[in-house]
C-alpha positions as CSV (number, residue, x, y, z in Angstrom):
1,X,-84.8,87.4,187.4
2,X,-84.3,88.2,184.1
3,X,-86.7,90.5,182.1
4,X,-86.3,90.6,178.3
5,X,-88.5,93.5,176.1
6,X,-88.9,93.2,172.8
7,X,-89.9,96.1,170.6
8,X,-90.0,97.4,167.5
9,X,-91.7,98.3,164.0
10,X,-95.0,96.3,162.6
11,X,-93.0,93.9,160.3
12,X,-90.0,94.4,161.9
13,X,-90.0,90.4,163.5
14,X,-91.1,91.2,167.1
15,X,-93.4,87.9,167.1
16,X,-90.6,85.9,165.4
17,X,-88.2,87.2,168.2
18,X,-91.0,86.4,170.9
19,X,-91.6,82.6,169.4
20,X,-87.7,82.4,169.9
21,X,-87.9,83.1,173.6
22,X,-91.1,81.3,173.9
23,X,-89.2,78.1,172.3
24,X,-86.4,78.2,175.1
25,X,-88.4,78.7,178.3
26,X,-89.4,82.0,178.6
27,X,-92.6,83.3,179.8
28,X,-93.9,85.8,177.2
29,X,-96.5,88.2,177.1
30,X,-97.5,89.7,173.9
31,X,-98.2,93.3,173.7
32,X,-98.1,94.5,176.9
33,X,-99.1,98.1,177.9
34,X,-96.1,99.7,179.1
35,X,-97.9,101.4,181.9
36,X,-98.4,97.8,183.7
37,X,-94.2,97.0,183.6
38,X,-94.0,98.4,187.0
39,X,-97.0,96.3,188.3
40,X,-95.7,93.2,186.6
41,X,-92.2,93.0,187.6
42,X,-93.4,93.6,191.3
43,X,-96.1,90.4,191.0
44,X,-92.9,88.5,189.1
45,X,-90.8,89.6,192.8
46,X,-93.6,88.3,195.0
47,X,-93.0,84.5,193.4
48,X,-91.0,81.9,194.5
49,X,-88.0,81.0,193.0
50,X,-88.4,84.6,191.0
51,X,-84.4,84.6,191.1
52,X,-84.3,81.9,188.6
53,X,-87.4,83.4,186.2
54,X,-87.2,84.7,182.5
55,X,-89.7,87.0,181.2
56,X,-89.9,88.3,178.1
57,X,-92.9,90.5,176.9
58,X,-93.6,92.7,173.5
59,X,-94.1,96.3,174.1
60,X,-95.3,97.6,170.4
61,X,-96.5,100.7,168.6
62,X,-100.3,99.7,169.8
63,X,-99.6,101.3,173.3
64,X,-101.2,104.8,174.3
65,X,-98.4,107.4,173.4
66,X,-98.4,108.7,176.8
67,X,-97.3,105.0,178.3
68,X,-94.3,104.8,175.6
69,X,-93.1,108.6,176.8
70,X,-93.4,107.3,180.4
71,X,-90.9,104.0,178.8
72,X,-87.7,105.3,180.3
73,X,-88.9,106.0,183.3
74,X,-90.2,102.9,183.3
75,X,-87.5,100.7,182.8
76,X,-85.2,103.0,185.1
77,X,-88.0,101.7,188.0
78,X,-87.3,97.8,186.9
79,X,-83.5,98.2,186.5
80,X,-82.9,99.8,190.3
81,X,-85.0,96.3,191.4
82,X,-83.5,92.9,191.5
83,X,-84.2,92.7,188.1
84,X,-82.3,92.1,185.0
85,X,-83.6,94.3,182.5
86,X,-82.8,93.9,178.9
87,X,-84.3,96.2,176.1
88,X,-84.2,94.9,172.4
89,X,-85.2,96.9,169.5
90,X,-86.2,95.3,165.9
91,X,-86.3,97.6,163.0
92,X,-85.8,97.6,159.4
93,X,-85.1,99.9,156.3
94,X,-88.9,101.6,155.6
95,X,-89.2,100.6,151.9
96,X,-88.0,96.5,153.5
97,X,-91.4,96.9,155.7
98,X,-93.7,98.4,153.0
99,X,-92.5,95.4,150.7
100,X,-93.3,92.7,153.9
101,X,-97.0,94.5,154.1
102,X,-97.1,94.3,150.5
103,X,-96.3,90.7,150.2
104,X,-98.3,89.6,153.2
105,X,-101.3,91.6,153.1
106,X,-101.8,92.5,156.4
107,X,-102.9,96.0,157.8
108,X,-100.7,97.9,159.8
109,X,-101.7,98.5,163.0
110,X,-101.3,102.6,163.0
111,X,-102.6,102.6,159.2
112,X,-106.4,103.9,158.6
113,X,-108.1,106.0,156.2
114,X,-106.7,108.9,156.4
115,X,-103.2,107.2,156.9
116,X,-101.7,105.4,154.3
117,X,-99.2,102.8,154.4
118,X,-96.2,104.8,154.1
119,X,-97.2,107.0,156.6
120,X,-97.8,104.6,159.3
121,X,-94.6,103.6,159.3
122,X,-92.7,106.9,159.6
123,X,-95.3,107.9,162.7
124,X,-94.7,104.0,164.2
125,X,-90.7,105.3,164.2
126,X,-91.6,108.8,166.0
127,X,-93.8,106.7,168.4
128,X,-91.2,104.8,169.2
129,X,-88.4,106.7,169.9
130,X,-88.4,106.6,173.6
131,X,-87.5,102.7,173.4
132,X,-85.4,103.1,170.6
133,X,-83.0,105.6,172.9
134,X,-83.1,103.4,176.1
135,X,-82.5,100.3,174.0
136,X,-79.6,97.7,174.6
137,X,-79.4,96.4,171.0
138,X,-80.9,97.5,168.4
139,X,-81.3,94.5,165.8
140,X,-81.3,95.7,161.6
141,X,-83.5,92.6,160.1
142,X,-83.6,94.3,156.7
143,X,-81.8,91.5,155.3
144,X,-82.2,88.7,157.3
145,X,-85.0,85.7,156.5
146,X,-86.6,84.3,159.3
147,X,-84.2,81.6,160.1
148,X,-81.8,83.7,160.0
149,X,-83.3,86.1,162.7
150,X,-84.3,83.4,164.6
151,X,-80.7,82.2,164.9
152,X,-79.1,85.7,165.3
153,X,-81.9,86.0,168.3
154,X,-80.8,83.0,170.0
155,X,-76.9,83.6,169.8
156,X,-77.0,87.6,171.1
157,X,-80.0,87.5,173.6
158,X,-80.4,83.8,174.8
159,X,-76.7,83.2,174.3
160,X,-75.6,86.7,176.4
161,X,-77.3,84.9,179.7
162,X,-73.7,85.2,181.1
163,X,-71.9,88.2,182.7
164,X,-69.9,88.4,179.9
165,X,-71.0,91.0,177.1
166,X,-72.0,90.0,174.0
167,X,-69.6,90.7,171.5
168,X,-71.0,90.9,167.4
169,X,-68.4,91.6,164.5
170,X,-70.2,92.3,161.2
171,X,-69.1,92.9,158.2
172,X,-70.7,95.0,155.1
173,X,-70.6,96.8,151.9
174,X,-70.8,100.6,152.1
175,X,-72.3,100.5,148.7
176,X,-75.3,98.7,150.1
177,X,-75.2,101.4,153.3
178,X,-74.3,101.4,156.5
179,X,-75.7,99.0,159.3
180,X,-78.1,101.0,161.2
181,X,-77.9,98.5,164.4
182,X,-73.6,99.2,164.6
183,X,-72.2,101.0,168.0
184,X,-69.1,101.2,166.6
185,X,-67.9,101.2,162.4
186,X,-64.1,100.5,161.1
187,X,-63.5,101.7,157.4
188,X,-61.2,99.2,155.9
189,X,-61.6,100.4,152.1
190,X,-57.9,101.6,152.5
191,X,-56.4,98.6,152.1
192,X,-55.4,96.3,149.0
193,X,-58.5,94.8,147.5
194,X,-58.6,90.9,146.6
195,X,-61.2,92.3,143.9
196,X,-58.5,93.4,141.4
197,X,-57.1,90.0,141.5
198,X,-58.8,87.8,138.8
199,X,-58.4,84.6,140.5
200,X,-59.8,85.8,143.9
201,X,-62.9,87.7,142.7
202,X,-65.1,85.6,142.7
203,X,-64.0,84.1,146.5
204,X,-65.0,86.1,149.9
205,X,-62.9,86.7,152.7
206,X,-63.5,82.9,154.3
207,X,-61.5,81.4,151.4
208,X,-58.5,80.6,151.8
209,X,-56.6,82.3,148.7
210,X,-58.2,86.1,150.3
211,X,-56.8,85.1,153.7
212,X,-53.4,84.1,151.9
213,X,-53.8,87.3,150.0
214,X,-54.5,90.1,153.4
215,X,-52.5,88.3,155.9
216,X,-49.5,88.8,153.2
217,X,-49.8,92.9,153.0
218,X,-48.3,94.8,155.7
219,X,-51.4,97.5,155.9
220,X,-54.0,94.5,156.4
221,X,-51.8,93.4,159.4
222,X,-51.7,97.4,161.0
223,X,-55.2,97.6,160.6
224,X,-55.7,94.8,162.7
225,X,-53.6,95.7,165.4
226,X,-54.8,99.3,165.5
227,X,-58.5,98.1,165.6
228,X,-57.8,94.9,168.1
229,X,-55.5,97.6,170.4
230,X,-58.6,100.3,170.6
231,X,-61.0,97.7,171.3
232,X,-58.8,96.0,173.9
233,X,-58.6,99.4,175.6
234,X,-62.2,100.3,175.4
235,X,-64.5,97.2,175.5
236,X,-64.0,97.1,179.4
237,X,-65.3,100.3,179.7
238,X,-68.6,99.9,177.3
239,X,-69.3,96.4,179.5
240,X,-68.4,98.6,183.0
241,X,-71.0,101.1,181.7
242,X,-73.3,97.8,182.2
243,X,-73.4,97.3,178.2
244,X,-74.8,94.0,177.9
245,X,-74.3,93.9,173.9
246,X,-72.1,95.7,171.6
247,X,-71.8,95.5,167.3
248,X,-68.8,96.3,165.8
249,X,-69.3,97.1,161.9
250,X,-66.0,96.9,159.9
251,X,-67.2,98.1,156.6
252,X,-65.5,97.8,152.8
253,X,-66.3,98.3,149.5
254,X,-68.8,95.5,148.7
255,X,-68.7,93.5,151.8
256,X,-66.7,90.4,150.3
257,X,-63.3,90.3,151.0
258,X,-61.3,92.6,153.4
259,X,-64.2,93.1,156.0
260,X,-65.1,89.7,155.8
261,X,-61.1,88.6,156.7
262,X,-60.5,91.4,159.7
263,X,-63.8,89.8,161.5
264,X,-62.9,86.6,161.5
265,X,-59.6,87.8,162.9
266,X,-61.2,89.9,165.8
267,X,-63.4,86.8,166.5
268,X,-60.5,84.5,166.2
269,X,-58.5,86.8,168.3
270,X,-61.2,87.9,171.5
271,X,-62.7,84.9,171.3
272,X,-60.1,83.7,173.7
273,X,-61.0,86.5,176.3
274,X,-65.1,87.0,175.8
275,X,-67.6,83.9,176.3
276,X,-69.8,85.2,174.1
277,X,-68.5,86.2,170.6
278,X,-69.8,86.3,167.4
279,X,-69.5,87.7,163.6
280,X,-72.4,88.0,161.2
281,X,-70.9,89.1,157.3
282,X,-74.4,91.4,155.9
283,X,-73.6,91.1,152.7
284,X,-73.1,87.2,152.6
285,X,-76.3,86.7,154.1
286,X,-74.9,84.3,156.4
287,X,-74.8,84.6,160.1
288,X,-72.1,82.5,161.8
């Protein structure tokens, strides 16, 4: 039995990310109070077949405080069951959700008339931080569309139905900030930027004149190595820590060219050893 719970901020895509599981065969509840997990997963263990069933159900700001404080202990009862027990966690940069509110209208759900906008969505972040610290991957859609979420959604959750761990490279710009959903970030500013070379500016670090460029300096090629060695050495021990998803942020200056080249070599390169591998460049905007 597998048992998928989404969560997150009002306009974070929760519903999108429900659709998505909806779309493939799961059976969704939306908004569930968290104090009913318990009672669900043990109705889900009297059916037959319940070793072949998919659940998924969206746990939200709208619950009693006291059930999301209770959330850990919670999920610790449906993990020691037959279950497989997946948390997921959408959020997204405070002044990207007041701009979604803005541009759609709606009323958020915590917002009344002594609580303004920006308000409700600072106490929605407090109110969830008990699922926030017992999640399994936490999922920035600050800039993502929705196709692009929906896509991302379907290649880490629905695509990690294997043992294997799901495996995300993404490159970024630290002058556009770090990505909040990383477990792990590489600073690759240190080494030679294709920037300074007229003719390469304008490419990114899928074109073929940057990959020329990198694979040709010596410091490109160290930085590799170093980075592919550590992660050889200490991905077994996130996935034995039963780590069904890790992100793995290499960062440079604006996101175009050197991060964008290492990914694509880490993918390239564990590929060959994961089953479930995949790099997303931020600052592209295109998830691959």
């Amino acid at each position: 039995m597998r048992l998928v719970i989404i969560s997150g901020r009002s306009g974070s895509g929760k519903s999108t990310a429900l659709h998505v599981l909806e779309d493939v065969g799961f059976n969704c509840v939306d908004n569930l109070p968290a104090s009913l997990l318990p009672n669900l997963v043990e109705e889900i263990k009297r059916q037959p077949g319940r070793e072949e069933q998919r659940f998924a159900i969206s746990i939200d700001a709208r619950n009693a405080w006291q059930n999301l404080q209770q959330f850990p202990q919670l999920i610790h009862q449906a993990q020691v069951t037959d279950c497989q027990c997946e948390v997921i966690f959408l959020d997204a940069r405070s002044n990207v959700l007041i701009k979604r509110f803005s541009e759609t209208r709606r009323k958020h759900p915590l917002s009344d008339e002594s609580t303004d906008l920006i308000k409700a969505i600072a106490r929605e972040r407090q109110l969830l931080e008990p699922i926030v610290n017992v999640a399994d991957l936490v999922i920035d859609t600050s800039n993502l569309n929705l196709h692009e979420l929906r896509d991302l959604v379907k290649k880490r959750v629905i695509g990690g139905t294997g043992p294997d761990m799901a495996i995300l490279f993404e490159s970024f710009g630290f002058k556009h900030g770090l990505p909040v959903d990383a477990d792990l970030v590489f600073d690759v500013r240190c080494l030679p930027n294709p920037y300074w070379k007229p003719h390469l500016r304008a490419q990114t670090g899928r074109d073929q004149g940057v990959i020329d460029f990198l694979s040709q300096q010596p410091e490109a090629e160290e930085m590799f190595i170093d980075i592919r060695d550590y992660l050889e050495r200490w991905l077994p021990r996130f996935e034995a820590s039963n780590r069904s998803y890790i992100t793995i942020a290499l960062g440079c200056t604006g996101g175009q060219h050197r991060s964008v080249y290492l990914c694509g070599k880490l993918q390239q390169y564990f590929e060959k050893q994961h089953s479930n591998v995949q790099v997303r460049h931020r600052e592209l905007g295109q998830p691959r």
